[in-house]
Every structure is written in C-alpha cells, then in structure tokens.
ZADRENTI-100146 format. One line per field, with one value per residue (C-alpha): residue number from 1; x negated, y negated, z negated. Coordinates in Angstrom, 3 decimals. Layout:
N
vexza = [NUM:...]
X = [X:...]
Y = [Y:...]
Z = [Z:...]
END
This chain:
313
vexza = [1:2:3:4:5:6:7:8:9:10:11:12:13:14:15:16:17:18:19:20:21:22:23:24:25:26:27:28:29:30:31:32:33:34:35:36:37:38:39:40:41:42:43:44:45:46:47:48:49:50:51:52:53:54:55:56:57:58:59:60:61:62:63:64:65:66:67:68:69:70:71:72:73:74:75:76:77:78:79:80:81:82:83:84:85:86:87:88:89:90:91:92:93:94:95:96:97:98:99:100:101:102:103:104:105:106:107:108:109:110:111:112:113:114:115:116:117:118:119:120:121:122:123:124:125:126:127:128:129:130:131:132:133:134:135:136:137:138:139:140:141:142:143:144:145:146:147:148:149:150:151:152:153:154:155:156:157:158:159:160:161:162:163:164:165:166:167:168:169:170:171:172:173:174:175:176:177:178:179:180:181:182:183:184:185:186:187:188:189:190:191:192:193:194:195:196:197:198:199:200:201:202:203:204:205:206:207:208:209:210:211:212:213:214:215:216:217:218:219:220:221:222:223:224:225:226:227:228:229:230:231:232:233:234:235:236:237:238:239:240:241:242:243:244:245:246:247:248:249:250:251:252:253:254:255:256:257:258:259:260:261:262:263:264:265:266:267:268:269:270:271:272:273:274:275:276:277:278:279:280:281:282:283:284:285:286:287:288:289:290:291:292:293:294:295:296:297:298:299:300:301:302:303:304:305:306:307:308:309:310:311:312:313]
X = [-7.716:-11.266:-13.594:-16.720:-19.649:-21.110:-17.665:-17.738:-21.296:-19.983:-16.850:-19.847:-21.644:-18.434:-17.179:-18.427:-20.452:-18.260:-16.228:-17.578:-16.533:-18.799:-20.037:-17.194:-13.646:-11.843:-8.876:-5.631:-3.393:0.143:1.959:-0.153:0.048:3.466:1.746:-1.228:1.531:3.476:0.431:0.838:-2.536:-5.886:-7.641:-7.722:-11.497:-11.118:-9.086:-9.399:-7.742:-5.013:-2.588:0.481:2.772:0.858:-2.806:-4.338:-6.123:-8.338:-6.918:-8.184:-5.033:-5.715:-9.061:-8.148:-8.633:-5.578:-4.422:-2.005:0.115:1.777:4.292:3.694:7.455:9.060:7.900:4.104:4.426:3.610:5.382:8.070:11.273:12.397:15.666:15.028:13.016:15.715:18.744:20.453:19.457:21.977:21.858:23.247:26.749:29.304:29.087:25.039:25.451:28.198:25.882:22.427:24.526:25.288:21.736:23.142:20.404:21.853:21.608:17.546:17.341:18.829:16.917:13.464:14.720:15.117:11.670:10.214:12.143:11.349:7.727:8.174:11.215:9.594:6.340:8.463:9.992:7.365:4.820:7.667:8.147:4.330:3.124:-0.230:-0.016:-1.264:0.632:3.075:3.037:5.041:6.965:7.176:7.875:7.435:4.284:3.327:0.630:-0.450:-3.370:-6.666:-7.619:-11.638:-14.309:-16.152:-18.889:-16.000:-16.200:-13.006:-11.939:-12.377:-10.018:-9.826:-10.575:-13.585:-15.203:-16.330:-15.201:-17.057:-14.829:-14.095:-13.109:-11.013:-8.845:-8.591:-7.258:-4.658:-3.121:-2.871:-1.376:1.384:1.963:2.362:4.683:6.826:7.047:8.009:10.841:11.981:12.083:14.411:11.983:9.725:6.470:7.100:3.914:1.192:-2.193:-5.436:-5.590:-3.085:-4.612:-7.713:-10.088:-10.140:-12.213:-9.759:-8.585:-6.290:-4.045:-1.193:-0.566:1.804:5.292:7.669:8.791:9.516:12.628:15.789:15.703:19.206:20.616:18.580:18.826:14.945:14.239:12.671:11.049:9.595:8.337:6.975:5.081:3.282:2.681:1.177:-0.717:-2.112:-2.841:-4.544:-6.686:-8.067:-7.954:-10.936:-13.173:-11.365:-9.487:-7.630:-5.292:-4.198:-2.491:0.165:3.756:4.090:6.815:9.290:8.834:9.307:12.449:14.076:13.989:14.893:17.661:18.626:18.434:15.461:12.659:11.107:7.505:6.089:7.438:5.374:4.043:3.085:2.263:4.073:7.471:10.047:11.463:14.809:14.549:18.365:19.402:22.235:25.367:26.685:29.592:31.404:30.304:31.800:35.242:35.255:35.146:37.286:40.156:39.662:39.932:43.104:44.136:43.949:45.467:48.443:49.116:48.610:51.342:53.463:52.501:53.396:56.229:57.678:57.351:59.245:61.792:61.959:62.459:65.918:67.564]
Y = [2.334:2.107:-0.710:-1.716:-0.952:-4.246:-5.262:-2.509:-3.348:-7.423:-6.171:-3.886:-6.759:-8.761:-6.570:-5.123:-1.761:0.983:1.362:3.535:5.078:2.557:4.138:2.180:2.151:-0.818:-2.267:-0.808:-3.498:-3.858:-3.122:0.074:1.479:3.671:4.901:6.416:7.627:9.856:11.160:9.592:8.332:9.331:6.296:2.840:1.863:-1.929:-4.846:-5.052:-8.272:-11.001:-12.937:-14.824:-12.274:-8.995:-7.314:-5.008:-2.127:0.713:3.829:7.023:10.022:13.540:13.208:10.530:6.582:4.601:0.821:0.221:-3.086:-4.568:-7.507:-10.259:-11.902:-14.736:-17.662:-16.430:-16.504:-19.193:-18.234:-20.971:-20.578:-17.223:-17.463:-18.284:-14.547:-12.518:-13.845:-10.609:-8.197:-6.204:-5.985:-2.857:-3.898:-6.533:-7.580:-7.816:-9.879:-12.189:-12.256:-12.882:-15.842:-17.428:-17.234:-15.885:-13.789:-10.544:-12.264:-13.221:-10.162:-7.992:-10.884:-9.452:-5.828:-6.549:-8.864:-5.534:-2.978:-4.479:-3.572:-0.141:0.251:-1.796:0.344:3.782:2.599:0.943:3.923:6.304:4.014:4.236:1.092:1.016:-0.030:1.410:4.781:4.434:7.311:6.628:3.262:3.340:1.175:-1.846:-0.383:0.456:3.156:2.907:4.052:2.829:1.061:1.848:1.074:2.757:3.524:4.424:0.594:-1.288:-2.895:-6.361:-8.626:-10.036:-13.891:-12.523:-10.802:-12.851:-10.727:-10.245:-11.738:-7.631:-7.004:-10.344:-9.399:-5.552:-6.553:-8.918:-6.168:-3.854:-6.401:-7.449:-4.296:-3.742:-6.638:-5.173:-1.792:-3.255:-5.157:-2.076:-1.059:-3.641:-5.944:-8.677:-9.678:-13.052:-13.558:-12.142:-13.949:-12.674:-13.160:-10.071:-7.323:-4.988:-3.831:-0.363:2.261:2.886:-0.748:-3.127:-2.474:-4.648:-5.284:-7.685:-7.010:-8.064:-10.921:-8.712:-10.082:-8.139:-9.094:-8.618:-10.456:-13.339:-16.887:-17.527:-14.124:-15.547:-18.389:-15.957:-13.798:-16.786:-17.597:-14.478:-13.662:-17.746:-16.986:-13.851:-15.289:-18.266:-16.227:-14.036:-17.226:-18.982:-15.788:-15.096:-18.820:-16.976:-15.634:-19.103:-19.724:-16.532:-16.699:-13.293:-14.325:-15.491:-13.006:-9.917:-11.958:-12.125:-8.360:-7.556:-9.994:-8.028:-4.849:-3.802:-3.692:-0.745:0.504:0.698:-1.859:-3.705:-7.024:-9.832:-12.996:-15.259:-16.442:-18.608:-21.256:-22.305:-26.354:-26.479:-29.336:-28.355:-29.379:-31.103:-32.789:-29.289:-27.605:-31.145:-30.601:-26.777:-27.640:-30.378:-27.925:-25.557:-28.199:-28.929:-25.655:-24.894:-27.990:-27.011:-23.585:-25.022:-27.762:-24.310:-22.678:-25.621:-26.090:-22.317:-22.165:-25.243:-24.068:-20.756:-22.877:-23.397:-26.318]
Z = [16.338:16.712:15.493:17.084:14.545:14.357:12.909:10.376:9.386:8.777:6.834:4.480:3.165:2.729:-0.155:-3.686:-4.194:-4.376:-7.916:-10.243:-13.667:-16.137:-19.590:-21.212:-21.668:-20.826:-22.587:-20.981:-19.475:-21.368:-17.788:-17.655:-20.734:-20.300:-17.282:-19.359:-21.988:-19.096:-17.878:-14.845:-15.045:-16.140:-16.759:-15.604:-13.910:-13.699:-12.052:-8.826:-7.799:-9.664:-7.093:-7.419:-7.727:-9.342:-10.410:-9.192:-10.850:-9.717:-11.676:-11.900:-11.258:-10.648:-9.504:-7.006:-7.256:-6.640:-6.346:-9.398:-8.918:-12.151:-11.378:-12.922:-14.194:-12.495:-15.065:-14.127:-10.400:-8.538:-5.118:-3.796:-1.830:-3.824:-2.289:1.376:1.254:-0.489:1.783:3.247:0.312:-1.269:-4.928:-6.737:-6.427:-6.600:-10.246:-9.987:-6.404:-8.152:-11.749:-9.438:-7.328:-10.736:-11.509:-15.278:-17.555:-16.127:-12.955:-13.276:-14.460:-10.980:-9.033:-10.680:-9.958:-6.756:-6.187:-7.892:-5.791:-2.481:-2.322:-2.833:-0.699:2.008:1.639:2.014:5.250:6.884:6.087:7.453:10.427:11.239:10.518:8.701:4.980:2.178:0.959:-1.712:-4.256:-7.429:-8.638:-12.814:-15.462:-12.698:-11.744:-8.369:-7.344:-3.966:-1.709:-2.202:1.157:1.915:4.281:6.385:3.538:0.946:-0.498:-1.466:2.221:2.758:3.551:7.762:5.657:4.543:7.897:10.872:13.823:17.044:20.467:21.111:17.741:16.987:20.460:19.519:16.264:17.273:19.511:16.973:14.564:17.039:17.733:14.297:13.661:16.419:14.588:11.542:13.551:15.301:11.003:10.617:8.694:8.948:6.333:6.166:4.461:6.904:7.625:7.438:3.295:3.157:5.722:4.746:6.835:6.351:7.682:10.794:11.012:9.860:6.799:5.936:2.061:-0.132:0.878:-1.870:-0.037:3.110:5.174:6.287:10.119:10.579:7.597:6.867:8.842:8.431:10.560:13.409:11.988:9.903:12.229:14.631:11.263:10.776:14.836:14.752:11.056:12.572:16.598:14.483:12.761:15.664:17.681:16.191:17.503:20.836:22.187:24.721:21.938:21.303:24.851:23.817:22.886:21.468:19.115:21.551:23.685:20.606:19.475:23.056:23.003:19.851:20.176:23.159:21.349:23.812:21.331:21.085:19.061:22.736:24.405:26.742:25.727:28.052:25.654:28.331:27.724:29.820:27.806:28.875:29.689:30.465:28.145:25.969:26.973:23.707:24.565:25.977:22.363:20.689:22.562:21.409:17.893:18.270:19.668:17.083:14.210:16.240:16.749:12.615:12.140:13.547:12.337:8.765:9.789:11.096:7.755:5.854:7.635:7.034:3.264:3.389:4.518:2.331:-0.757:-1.943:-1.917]
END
C-alpha cells in the first residue's frame, strides 16, 4: 500500500535519528543475556521502548538490526482483565488447564507460558496469513526477536499517535486496517488491543504490533465486543482527519459474515449495516425455558423414581 509523501515526510520528523552503534557498550539486560551466551545475538544497541507488558531492544544479529522483546512477569505488568483475553486458549494439557483454573503456582506459572507463547504463535500465523506485522524470527529464553519496523529514510517507524495524517492518507489507512482486521478474523483471531498507540508507520504502511493479548474468535465470549473495540479504536483514530469514517459500521457488518461463515480476506465491505429493530420476543424465550426446567424436572422425578424401585426391600 502506498502512502502519499507528505505523510511520509510528517511520520520523519515524528521519530528519532536512525540507531547507530555508539562508541560504548551498554549494560546487557538480564532477559538478554542467555541470548548473547547462545550466540544468538551479537550485541545489544539500546532500548528502544518499555510498555506494560515487555521492552524493547534494538539488537545487533548477523549483520542485521532486530526488535528484541523481553516479557516483563505478571507482578510487573500493569494490564487488567488477564482472564477475559485468554478465555478459549488451550493450555498444554489437562493437568496444566485444571492447575491454571486453580490459579496454583504451577498454574501461574502455565498462565505466564501461555501470556508468553501467544505473541509468537499469534505473530507466526498472522504473518503466514498475510497480515502485516512485524516478522517473527526466533522465540528464546522468553525473548522474542522480531523485525525491525522502518521508515521510509531507514528510521525506527513512528507510531499512527504520533503522525498527523493528511484527509487522503487518514482514509487510505483505515481501509487497509479493516481490511487487515478482517484477515486476521478469517486467521481465526482478533487483537483486542488495536488503536493507533500499537501500529507503526512503516515505510510501506501500517504495521500492527503487541499481540499477546490476541483473542481466539471462535472460543472466547468477548469476540465481538472485542473486535467492535478495535474496528471503533481504529475508525476513531482516522476519524478526527477524515469525519466521514465516523458514520461506518464496519464491525457489524465483518461479524454478520463471519458469523455466517462468509468472511473472506477479499470480501467486499460496505460500512452500512441493517440493524434488526424487531423487539425480542421475551415472553416466548421465558416459556421455552420454563418447559425445559419442566421437562428435567420430570425425568429426574422418573430417575428418582427407578432407583427406587431397584433397592431391596
């Protein structure tokens, strides 16, 4: 996808000269330093970036610069609602999904595994799916290595907070974002996390980064609300620089189809979506459960009634 150059000139000044070896060494992160000991890398440049969940580090392996993100543990994170993300993961097996439900040491343990694990597996899909994140090339020690995500001048990219977009630019992103989201659907997951504070601007466009809390479509309750949250986080942003965006209902309309099994990478998108106003007929779905409590009611009474009379007198 191409950017207009005006937009590529804004996202310039809006990062850092380009990273550079200095004259001095710095210290070597704990989380790094089996990393340096396999010879996996060369050298580490400098941090790049600290969130919530991880940091970031330029690193220097086999002549190429890389991202390297360390995870920070769970009692230095400061992301909420663990569980409402992970709902539909498998763990390892039964004993780990019993252990993590229990919320035992072994348990927190297979739950940080897993926070850990998701990244990198979501990364490997997605990438393989198409969609446009940042290559994943080796998961160590809790350490990921990634692609490093440049401009158009080889800088670090920005991130979409940080550039003010031109009306073309704002519109030609948000189609390739949607159009993103849909592919990662069609993948079988959804972000759950995206807004502008988690895509790069990169050379050829958008990037999407930060996936550990990446939602199994199929097997988690939150799904759509999810998904309406990143469409409206991302239709928000690109609003402010093109107001049309704002009158779209891109979510409802992806979920209808993927609901229907009829979402596809290239399906056609509209933005427009019939609600249905029908008002919900409550009483009818009363009287169903009603008859079903019945209904159980009386084959206990039958079941009851049957071992009853299988006892001896």
């Amino acid at each position: 996808m191409e950017i207009p150059a005006r937009s590529v000139a804004a996202a310039a000044t809006a990062v850092a000269a380009a990273p550079h070896r200095s004259q001095w060494r710095m210290k070597i992160p704990k989380g790094l330093q089996p990393l340096i000991d396999d010879g996996l890398v060369d050298e580490v440049i400098r941090p790049l970036k600290s969130g919530k969940e991880a940091a970031v580090y330029l690193v220097a392996c086999g002549g190429e610069i890389r991202c390297a993100k360390v995870y920070k543990d769970a009692e230095q994170r400061g992301f909420h609602k663990l569980a409402e993300y992970q709902e539909g993961r498998k763990a390892r097996g039964s004993r780990d999904a019993r252990a993590m439900g229990r919320r035992s040491r072994h348990g927190r343990r297979e739950q940080e595994t897993a926070w850990k694990n998701a990244e990198v597996d979501a990364l490997y899909r997605l990438s393989a799916a198409g969609v446009r994140v940042p290559r994943p090339h080796l998961y160590h020690e809790g350490v990921l290595v990634m692609e490093r995500i440049v401009d158009a001048d080889g800088n670090v990219a920005p991130r979409l907070n940080d550039v003010v977009p031109e009306p073309e630019a704002a519109r030609a992103w948000h189609t390739f974002l949607i159009g993103q989201i849909v592919r990662m659907l069609c993948a079988g997951l959804i972000h759950g996390d995206l807004s502008e504070f988690n895509v790069l601007l990169g050379a050829a466009g958008p990037v999407i980064i930060d996936l550990p809390q990446a939602v199994d479509a199929a097997g988690n309750n939150n799904a759509f609300r999810m998904l309406a949250r990143d469409v409206g986080n991302v239709t928000a942003y690109c609003g402010r620089y093109a107001p049309e965006l704002l009158d779209t209902e891109y979510a409802h309309e992806i979920w209808k189809l993927y609901e229907n099994s009829e979402l596809r990478p290239d399906s056609p998108l509209t933005g427009r979506f019939e609600h249905d106003t029908r008002r919900a007929d409550v009483g009818g779905v009363l009287l169903q459960i009603d008859e079903a409590r019945r209904e159980a009611e009386r084959r206990q009474r039958g079941r009851d009634e049957a071992e009853a009379a299988a006892q001896p007198e």
